[in-house]
C-alpha positions as CSV (number, residue, x, y, z in Angstrom):
1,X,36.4,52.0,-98.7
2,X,38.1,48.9,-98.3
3,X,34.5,46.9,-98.8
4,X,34.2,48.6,-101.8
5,X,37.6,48.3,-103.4
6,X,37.1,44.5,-102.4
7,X,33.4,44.5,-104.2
8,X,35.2,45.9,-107.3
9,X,37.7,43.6,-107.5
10,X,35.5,40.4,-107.3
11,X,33.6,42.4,-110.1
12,X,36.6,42.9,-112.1
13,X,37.5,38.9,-111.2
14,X,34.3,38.2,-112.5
15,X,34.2,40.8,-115.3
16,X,37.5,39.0,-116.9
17,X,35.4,35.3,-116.5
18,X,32.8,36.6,-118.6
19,X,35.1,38.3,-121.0
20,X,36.1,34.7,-121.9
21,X,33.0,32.7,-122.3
22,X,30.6,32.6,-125.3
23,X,28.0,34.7,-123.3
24,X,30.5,37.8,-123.2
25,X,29.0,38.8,-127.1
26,X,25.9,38.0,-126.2
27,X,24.6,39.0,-122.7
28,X,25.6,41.4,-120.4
29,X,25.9,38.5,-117.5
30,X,27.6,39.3,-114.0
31,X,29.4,42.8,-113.3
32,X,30.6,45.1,-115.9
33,X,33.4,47.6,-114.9
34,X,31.6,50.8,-115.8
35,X,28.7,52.6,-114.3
36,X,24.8,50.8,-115.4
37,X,22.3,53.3,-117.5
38,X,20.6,55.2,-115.5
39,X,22.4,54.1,-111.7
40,X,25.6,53.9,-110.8
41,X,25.6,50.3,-110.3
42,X,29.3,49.2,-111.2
43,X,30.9,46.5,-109.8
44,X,27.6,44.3,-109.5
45,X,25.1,42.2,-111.5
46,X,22.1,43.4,-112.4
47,X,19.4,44.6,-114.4
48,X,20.0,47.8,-116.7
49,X,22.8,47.9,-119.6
50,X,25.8,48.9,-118.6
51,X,28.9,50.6,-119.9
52,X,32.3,48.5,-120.1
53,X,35.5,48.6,-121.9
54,X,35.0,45.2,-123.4
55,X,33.5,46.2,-127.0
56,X,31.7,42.9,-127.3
57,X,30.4,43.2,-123.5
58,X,29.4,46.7,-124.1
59,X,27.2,46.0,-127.0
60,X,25.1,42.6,-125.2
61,X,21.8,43.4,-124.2
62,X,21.2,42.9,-120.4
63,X,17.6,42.6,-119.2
64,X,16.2,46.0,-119.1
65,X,17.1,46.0,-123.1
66,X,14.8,43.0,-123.8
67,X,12.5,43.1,-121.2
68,X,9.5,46.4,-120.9
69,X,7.8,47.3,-117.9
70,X,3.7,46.8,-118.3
71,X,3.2,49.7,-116.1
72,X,1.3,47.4,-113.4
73,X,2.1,47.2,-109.7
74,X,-0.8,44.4,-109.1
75,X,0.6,41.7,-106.8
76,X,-1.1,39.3,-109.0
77,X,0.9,37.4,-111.0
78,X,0.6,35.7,-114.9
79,X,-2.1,32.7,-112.9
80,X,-4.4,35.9,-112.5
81,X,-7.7,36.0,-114.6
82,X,-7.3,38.4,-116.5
83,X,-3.5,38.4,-116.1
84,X,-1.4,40.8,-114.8
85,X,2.2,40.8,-116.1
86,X,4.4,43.6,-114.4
87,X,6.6,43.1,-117.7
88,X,6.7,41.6,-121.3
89,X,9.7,39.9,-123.4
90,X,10.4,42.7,-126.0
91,X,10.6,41.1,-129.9
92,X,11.5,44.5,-131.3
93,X,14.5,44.9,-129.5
94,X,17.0,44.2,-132.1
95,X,18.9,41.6,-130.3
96,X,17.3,39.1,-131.5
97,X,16.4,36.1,-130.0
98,X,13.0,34.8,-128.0
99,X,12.2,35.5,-124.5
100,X,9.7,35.9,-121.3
101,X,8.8,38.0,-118.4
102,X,7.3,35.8,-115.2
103,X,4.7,37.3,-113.0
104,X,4.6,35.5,-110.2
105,X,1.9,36.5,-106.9
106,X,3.3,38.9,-104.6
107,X,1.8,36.6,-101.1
108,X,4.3,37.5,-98.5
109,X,2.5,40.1,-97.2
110,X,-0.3,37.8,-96.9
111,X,-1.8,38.3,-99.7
112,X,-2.7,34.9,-101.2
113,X,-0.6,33.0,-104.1
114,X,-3.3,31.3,-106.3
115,X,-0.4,28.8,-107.7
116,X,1.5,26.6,-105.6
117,X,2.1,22.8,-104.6
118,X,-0.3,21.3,-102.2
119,X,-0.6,17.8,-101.3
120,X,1.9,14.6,-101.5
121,X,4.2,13.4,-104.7
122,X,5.1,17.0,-106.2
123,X,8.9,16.7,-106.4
124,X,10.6,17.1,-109.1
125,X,11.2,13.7,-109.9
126,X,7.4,13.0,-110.0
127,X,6.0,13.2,-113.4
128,X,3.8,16.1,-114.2
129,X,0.5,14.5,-114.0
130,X,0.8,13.4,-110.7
131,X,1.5,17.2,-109.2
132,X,-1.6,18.8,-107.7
133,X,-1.9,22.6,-106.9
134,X,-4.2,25.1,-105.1
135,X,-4.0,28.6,-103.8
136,X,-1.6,28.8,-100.7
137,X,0.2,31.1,-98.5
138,X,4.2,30.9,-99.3
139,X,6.9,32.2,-96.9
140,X,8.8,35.0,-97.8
141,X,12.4,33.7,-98.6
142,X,10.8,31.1,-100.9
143,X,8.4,33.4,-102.9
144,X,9.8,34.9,-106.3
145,X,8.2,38.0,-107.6
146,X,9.7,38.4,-111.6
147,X,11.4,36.0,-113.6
148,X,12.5,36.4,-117.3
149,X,14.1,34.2,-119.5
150,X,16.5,34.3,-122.7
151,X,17.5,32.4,-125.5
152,X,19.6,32.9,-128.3
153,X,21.4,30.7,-131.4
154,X,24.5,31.7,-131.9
155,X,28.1,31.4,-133.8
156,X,30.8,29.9,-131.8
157,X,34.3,30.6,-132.5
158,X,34.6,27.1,-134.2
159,X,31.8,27.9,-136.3
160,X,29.2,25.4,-135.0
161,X,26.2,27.1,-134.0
162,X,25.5,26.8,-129.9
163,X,21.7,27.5,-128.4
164,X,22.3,30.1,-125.0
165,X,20.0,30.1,-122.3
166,X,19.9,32.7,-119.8
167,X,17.5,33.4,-116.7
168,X,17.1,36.2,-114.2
169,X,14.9,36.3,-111.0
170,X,14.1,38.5,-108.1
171,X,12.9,37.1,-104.6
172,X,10.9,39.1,-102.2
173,X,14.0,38.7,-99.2
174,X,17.6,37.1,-99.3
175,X,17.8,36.2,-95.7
176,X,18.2,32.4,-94.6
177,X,18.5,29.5,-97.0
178,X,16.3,29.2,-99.7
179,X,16.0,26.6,-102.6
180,X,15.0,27.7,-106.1
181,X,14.8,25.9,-109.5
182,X,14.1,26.9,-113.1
183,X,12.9,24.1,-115.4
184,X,12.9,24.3,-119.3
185,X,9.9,21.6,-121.1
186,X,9.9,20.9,-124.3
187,X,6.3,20.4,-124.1
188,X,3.6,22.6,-123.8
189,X,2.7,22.8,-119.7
190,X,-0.4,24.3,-118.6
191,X,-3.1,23.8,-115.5
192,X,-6.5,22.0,-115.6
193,X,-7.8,25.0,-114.8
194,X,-7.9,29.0,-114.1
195,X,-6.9,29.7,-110.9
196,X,-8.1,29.8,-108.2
197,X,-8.7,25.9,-107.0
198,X,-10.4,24.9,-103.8
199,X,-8.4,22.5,-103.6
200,X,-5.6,19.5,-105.2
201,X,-5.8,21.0,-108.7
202,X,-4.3,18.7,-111.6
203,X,-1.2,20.0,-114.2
204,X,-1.9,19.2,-118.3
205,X,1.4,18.3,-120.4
206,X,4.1,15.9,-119.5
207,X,7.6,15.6,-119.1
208,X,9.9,14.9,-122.2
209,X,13.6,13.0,-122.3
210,X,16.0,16.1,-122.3
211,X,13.9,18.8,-120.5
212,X,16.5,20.7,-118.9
213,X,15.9,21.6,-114.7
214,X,18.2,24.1,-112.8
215,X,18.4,23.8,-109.4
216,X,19.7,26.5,-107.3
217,X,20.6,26.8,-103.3
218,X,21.0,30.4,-101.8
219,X,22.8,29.9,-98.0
220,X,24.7,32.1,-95.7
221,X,22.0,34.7,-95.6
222,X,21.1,34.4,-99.4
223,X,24.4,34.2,-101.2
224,X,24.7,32.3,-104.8
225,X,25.3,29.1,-103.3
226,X,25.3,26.2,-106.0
227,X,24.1,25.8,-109.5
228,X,23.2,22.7,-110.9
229,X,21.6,21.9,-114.2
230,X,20.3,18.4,-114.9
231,X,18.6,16.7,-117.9
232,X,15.2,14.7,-117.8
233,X,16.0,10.8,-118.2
234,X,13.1,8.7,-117.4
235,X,13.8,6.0,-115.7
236,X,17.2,6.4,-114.2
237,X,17.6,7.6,-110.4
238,X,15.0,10.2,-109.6
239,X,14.7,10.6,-113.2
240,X,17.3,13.2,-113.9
241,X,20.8,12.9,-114.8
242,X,23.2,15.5,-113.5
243,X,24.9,17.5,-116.2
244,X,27.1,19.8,-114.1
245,X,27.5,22.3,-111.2
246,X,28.5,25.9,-110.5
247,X,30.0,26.1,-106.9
248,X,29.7,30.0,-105.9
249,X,29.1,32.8,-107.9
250,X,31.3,33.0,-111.3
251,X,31.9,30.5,-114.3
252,X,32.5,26.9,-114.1
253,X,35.6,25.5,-115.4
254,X,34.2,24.6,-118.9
255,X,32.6,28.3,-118.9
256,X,29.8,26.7,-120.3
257,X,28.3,27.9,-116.7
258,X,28.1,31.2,-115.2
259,X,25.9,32.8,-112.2
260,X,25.6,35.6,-110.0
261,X,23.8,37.1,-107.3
262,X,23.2,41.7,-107.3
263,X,26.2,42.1,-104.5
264,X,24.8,45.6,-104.3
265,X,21.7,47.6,-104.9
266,X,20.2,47.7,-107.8
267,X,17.4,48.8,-109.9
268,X,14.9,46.8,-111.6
269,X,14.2,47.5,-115.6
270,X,11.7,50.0,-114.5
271,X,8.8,47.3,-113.5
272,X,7.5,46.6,-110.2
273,X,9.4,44.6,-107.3
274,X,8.2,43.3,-104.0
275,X,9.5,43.2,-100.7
276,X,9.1,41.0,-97.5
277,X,5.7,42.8,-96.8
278,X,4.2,42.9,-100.4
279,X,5.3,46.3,-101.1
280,X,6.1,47.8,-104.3
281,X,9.5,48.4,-104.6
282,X,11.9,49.6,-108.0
283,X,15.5,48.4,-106.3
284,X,16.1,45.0,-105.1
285,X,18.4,44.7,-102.3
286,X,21.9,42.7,-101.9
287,X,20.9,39.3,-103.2
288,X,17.4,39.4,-104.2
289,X,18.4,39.5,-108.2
290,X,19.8,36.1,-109.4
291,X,21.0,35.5,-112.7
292,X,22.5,32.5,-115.2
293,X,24.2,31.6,-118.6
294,X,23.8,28.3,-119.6
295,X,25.4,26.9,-123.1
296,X,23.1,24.4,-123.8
297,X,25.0,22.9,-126.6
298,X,28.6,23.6,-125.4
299,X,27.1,21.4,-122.0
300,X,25.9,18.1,-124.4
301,X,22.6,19.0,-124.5
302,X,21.5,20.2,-128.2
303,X,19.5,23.1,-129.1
304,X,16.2,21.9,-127.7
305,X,13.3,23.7,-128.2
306,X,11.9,24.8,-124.5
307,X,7.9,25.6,-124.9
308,X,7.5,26.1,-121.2
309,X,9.4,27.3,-118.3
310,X,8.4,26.9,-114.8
311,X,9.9,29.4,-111.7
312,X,9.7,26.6,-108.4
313,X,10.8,26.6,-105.1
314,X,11.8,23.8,-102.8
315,X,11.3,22.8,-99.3
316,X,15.0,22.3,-98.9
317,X,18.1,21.8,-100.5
318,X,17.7,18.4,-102.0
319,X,16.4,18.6,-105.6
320,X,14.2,16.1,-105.2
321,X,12.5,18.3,-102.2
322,X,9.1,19.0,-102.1
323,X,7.7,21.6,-103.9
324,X,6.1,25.0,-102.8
325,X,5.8,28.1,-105.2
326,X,5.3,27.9,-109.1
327,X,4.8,29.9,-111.6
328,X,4.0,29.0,-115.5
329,X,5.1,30.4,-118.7
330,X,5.1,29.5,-122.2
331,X,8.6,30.5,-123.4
332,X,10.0,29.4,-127.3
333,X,7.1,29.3,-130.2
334,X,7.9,25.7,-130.9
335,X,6.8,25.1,-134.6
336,X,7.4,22.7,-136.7
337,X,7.6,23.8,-140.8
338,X,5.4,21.6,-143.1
339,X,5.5,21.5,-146.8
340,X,3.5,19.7,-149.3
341,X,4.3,17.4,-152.6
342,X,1.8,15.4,-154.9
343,X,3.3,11.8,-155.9
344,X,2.4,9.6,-158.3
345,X,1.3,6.4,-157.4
346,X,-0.7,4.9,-155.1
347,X,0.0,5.1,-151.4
348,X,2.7,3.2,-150.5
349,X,2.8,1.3,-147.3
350,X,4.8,3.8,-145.8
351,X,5.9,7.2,-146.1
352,X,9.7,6.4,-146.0
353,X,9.2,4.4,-149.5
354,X,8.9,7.6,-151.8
355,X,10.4,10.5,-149.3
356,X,12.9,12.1,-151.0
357,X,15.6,14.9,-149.3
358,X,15.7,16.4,-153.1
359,X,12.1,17.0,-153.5
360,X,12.7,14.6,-157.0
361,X,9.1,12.9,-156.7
362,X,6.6,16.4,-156.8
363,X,4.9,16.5,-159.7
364,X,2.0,19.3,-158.3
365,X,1.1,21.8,-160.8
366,X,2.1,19.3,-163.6
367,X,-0.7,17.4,-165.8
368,X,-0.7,13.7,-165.7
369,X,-1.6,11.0,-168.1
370,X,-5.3,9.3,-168.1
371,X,-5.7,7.0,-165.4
372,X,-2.9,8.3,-163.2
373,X,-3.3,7.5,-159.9
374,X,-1.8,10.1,-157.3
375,X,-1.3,11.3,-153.4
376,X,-0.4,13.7,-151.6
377,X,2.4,13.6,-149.4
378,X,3.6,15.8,-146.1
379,X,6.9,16.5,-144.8
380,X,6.9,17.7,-141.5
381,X,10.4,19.1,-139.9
382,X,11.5,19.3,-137.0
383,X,13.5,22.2,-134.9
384,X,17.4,21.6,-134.4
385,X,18.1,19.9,-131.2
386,X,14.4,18.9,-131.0
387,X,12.4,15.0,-131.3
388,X,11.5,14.7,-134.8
389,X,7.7,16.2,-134.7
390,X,4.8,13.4,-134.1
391,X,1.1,14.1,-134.7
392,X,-1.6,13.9,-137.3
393,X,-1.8,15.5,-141.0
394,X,-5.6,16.4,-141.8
395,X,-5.3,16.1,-145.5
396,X,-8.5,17.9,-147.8
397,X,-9.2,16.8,-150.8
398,X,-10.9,18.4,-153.3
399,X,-12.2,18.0,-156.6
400,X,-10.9,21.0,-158.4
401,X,-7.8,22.9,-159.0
402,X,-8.6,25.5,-156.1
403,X,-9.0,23.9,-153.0
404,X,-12.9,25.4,-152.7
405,X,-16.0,24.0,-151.5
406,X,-16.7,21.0,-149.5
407,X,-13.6,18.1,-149.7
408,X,-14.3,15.2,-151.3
409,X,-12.2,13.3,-148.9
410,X,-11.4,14.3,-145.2
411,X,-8.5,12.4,-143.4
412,X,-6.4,11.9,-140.4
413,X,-3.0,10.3,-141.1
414,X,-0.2,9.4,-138.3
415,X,3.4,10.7,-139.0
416,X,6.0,8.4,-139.4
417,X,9.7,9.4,-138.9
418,X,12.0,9.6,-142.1
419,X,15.0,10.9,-141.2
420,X,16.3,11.0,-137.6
421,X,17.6,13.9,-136.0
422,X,21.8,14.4,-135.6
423,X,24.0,16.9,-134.4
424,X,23.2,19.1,-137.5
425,X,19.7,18.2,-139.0
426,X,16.6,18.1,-137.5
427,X,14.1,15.2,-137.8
428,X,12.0,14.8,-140.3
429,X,8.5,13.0,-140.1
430,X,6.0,12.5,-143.4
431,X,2.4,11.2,-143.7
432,X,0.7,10.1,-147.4
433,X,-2.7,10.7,-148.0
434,X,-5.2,8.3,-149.6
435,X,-4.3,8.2,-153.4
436,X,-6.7,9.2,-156.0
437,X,-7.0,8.4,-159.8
438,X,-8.8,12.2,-161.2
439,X,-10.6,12.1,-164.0
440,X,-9.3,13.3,-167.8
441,X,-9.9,17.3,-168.2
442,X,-10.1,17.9,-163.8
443,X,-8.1,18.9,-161.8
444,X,-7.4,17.6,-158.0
445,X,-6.3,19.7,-154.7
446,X,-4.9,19.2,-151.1
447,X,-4.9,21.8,-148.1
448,X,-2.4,20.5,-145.1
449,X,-2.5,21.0,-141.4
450,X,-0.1,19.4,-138.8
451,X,-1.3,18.7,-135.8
452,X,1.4,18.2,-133.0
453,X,0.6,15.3,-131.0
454,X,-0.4,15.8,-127.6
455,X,2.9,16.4,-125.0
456,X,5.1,16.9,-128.1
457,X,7.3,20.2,-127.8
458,X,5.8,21.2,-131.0
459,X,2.8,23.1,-129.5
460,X,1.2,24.6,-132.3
461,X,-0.8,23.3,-135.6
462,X,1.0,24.2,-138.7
463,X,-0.6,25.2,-142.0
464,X,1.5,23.6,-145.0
465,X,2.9,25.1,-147.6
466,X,1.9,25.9,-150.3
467,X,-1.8,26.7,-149.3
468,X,-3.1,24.9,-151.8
469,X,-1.3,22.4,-154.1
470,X,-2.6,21.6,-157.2
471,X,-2.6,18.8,-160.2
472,X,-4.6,18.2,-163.3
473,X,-5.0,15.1,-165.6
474,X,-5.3,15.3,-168.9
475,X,-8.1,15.4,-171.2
476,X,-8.1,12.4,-173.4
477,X,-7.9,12.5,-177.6
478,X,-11.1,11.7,-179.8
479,X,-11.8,10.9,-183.4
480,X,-15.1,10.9,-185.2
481,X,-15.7,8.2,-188.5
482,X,-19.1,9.0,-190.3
483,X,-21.1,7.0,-192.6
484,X,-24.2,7.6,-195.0
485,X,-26.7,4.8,-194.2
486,X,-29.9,3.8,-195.9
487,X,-31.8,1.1,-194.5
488,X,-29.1,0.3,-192.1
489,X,-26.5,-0.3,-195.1
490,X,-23.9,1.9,-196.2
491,X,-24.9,4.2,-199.3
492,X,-21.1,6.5,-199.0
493,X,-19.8,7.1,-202.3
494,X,-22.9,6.0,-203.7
495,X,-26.5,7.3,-205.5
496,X,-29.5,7.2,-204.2
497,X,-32.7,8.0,-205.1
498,X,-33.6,11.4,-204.5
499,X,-36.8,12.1,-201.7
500,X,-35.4,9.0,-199.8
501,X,-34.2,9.4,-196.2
502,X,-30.9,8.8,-195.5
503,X,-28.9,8.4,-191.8
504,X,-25.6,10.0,-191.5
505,X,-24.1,8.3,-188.5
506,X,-20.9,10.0,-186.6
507,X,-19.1,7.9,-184.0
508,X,-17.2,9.6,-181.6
509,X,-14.2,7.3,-179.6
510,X,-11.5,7.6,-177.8
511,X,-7.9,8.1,-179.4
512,X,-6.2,5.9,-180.1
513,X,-9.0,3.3,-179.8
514,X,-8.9,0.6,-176.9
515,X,-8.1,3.1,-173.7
516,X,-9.1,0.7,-171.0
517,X,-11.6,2.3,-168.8
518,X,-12.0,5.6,-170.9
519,X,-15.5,7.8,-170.2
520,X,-18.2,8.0,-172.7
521,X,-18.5,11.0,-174.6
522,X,-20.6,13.8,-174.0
523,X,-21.3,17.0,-175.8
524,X,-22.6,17.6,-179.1
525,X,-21.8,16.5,-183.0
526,X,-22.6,19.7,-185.5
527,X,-23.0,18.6,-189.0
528,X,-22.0,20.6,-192.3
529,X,-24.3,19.5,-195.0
530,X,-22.8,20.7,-198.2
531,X,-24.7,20.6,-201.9
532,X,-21.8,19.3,-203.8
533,X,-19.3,16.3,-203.8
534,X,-16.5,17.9,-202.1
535,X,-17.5,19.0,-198.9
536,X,-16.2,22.5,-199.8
537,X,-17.6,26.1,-199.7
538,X,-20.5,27.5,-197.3
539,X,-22.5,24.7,-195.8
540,X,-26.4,24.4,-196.7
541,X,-27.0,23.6,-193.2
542,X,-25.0,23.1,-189.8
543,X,-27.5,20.5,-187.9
544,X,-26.3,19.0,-183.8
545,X,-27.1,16.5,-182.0
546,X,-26.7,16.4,-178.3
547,X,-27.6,12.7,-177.6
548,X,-26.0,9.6,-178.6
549,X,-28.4,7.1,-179.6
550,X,-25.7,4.4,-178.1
551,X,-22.5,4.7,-175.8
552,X,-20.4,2.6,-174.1
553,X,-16.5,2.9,-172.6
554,X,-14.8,5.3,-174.6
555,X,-17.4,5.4,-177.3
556,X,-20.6,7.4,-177.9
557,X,-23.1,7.1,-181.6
558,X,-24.8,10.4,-183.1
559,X,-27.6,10.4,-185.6
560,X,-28.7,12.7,-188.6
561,X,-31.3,11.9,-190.2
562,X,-31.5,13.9,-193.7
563,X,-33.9,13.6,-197.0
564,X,-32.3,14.9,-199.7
565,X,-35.0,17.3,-201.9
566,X,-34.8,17.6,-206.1
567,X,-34.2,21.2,-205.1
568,X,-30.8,20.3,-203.2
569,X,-28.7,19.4,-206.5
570,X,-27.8,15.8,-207.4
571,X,-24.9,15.5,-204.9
572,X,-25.6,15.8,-201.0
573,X,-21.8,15.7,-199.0
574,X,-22.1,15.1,-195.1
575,X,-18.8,16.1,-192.7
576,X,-18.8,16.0,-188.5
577,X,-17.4,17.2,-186.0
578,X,-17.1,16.8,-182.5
579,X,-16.5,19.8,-180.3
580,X,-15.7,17.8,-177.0
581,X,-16.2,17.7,-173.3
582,X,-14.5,17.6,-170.0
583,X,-12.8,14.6,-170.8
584,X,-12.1,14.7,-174.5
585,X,-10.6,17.3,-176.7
586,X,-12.5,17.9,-180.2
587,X,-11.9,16.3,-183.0
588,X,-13.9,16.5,-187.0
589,X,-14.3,13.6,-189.3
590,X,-11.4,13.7,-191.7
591,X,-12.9,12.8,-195.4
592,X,-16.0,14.4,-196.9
593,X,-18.9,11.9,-197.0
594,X,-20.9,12.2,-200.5
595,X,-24.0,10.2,-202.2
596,X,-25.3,11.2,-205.4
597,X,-29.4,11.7,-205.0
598,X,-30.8,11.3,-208.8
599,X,-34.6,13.0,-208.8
600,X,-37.3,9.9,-209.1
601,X,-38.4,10.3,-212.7
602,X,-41.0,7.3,-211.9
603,X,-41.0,4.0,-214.1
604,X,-42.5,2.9,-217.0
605,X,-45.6,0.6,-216.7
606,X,-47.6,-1.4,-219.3
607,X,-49.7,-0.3,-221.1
């Protein structure tokens, strides 16, 4: 009786801790004073949601909310091939938030553990590259069977928005000292291979400023001994600077801090446990489940986006110990957004020169002017709390207004940082394209992908939006001036003699005249031939001409040639028009082009 009144009111102790922090809304840390769903677990930390007469305790998830059992009892862990899991982070849950369930190998029975340390140089302080794994044997006190992690943005009271970060573990036995640490990577951290490896296997990924690593010391027959959470600095002492430490079980003073150890009992979420001899088991005993609430932002360190999480243990109790047990785990989906605009202008020298927050420079969709150079550029952001994303744009250019076929133009360009990261933006990075001038009447198109440059905490490649952007360039004006021409000299307005062949000449041109650099024309000239003066009524004939007998820039020359018959009437009247191409609208000849043909009656001659 009296043990248990004195377990209560340490729970209760801790109970009104929590009740103060920014966790109490949001997790269900440490003991709640009521009786857990489905065990009568009060008084303790642990797994399944429990009732409590704090309103916002009682409504925070605890694990077994956000956390489903697989079904599998396989001492394998997440290193198997294929993997194993014993559980899975829950999406659906309607807490919100991102998450993920560690399986870690079950090898205290024996049975082996196909990821841990072997060799020299893997310490913590070490950089990634240097650690080297295999398949080992791991003693019992230092091998973890589940993990699970949880994240969360939140409101604080002050209104400023604080990134949570909780973890929970289980260990196969609590008995003598053991040494335990949780780190957070930005980057992406994987192995050179599936397990198993003979032997001194490498890591992929590295280390980032600001990854955050939790190092945790269980003494006195497994009790929460200390808590502390330090932050990736290259460079300093052992390349980590200490952010703070939780002595005991509890909160820190700051509450920005709070752990606990199951001081009873208790029940997993419903997925398979181990004990000392690899057996399944469904209840942990007395401090075998460990759990934490960090408040990343509240403790100076941002909202960083954590692509990885890695469960450790360590020889012994310094932090920069040599390491034994791991297991690996992607955690947060850390993407970058990426958006799209089309500039005018050729490429400048760099990206910050025509960036603009506002969006003021886009012209896509819109139709340019003749000779209007243009380029594409991409604006890549950044998570809050995160480096402003590095990497590659692959930029596709194509020649039409639909972003189909094969691009005309293929191309890696670097990001360059525009705006910096600060307390409440996140960085933004852009790359420009190559610029291209597209020809009057087309239309030009870009499809965007961002690649996240190897080690960057943005792990995945990141279609643009839109899908497709678009831009066309205006076809140019034209204008046609005829003339009636006999013998190379102009008859217009004139008579002629009737049964002699005449030219009528059309010149198509660009309009106004002069456009520097302006195509030639294509298409075809139609002809009305009309039987009168005016150029009025139903043509006599409607001849073409497909082929310019000259051309240059801007400027293409179409022939008729016509004999006027006694039978066509003494006035012949010649109009043209033009009925244009890709590049040029159409455009007719403006004034109706007579000649009067008088029938040859002959001449007299002497007699």
């Amino acid at each position: 009786i009296v043990a248990s009144a004195l377990v209560l009111g340490v729970a209760g102790l801790f109970a009104d801790q929590i009740t103060t922090t920014i966790f109490n809304k949001y997790f269900q840390l440490g003991a709640a004073d009521g009786a857990a769903t489905g065990g009568d677990e009060i008084g303790s930390a642990n797994i399944l949601h429990s009732s409590d007469n704090n309103v916002d305790y009682n409504a925070a998830p605890d694990w077994a909310n956000i956390m489903v059992s697989t079904g599998s009892a396989s001492p394998g862990g997440d290193d198997r091939t294929p993997k194993t899991p014993r559980g899975v982070f829950n999406p659906n849950s309607g807490f919100g938030g991102e998450g993920a369930f560690v399986t870690d190998d079950a090898s205290a029975g024996g049975d082996p553990d196909l990821s841990t340390y072997v060799g020299n140089g893997n310490k913590n302080s070490d950089p990634i590259p240097t650690w080297t794994w295999s398949s080992n044997a791991i003693p019992n006190k230092d091998d973890i069977s589940n993990g699970y992690v949880y994240t969360k943005k939140v409101t604080a009271p002050d209104g400023s928005i604080h990134k949570l970060l909780f973890a929970g573990l289980e260990r196969e036995v609590a008995s003598g000292d053991s040494h335990i640490d949780i780190e957070f990577f930005q980057a992406g951290i994987g192995l050179s291979q599936d397990p198993a490896c003979p032997k001194s296997c490498t890591f992929t990924g590295s280390n980032t400023d600001g990854d955050i690593l939790v190092n945790m010391d269980f003494t006195n027959g497994g009790a929460f001994g200390s808590l502390s959470v330090r932050k990736r600095h290259e460079g300093v002492t052992n390349n980590y600077d200490l952010v703070d430490t939780l002595n005991g079980a509890g909160c820190n003073p700051a509450k920005d801090i709070c752990g606990f150890n199951n001081s009873l009992e208790v029940k997993t979420g419903g997925w398979a446990s181990f004990d000392l001899h690899t057996s399944v088991i469904y209840s942990l005993p007395t401090n075998q489940f460990t759990e934490f609430g960090l408040d990343l932002t509240a403790l100076g360190l941002g909202a960083p986006c954590l692509a990885t999480v890695e469960f450790k243990s360590r020889s012994s109790q310094s932090f920069t110990a040599a390491l034994k047990d791991f297991a690996l785990h992607s955690f947060q989906a850390c993407t970058a957004t990426a958006y799209t605009e089309i500039h005018q202008g050729n490429t400048p020298g760099s990206p910050t020169v025509d960036y603009a927050v506002s969006g003021q420079n886009d012209i896509q969709t819109s139709t340019v002017p003749f000779n209007t150079p243009v380029h594409d550029q991409t604006v890549v952001t950044g998570q809050l709390g995160v480096v402003t994303p590095t990497g590659k744009v692959t930029f596709k250019q194509y020649n039409n207004g639909a972003c189909t076929g094969t691009p005309a133009v293929t191309e890696d360009v670097l990001l360059v940082q525009v705006a910096a990261p600060t307390a409440t933006t996140p960085g933004v990075a852009a790359a420009d394209s190559s610029a291209v001038t597209p020809p009057p009447g087309t239309a030009v198109s870009w499809n965007v992908v961002f690649t996240p440059a190897p080690g960057s905490p943005y792990t995945n490649p990141v279609a643009a939006t839109p899908a497709c952007e678009t831009l066309s360039a205006a076809q140019l004006a034209s204008q046609v001036v005829t003339q009636v021409q006999q013998g190379g000299v102009d008859v217009t307005n004139t008579a002629i003699t009737n049964g002699q062949p005449v030219v009528e000449v059309a010149t198509v041109s660009v309009s106004p005249k002069g456009v520097s650099g302006a195509p030639v024309p294509t298409g075809t000239v139609t002809w009305s031939v009309y039987a009168n003066a005016t150029c009025t009524g139903t043509p006599a004939s409607t001849p073409t001409s497909s082929t310019p007998v000259s051309s240059s820039s801007g400027r293409a020359t179409y022939q008729l040639s016509w004999t006027p018959s006694p039978s066509s009437g003494a006035f012949v009247c010649f109009k043209a028009a033009y009925g244009g191409d890709t590049a040029y609208q159409p455009s007719a000849s403006t004034l109706p082009e007579p000649i009067c043909a008088f029938p040859n009656a002959g001449e007299e001659q002497l007699q």
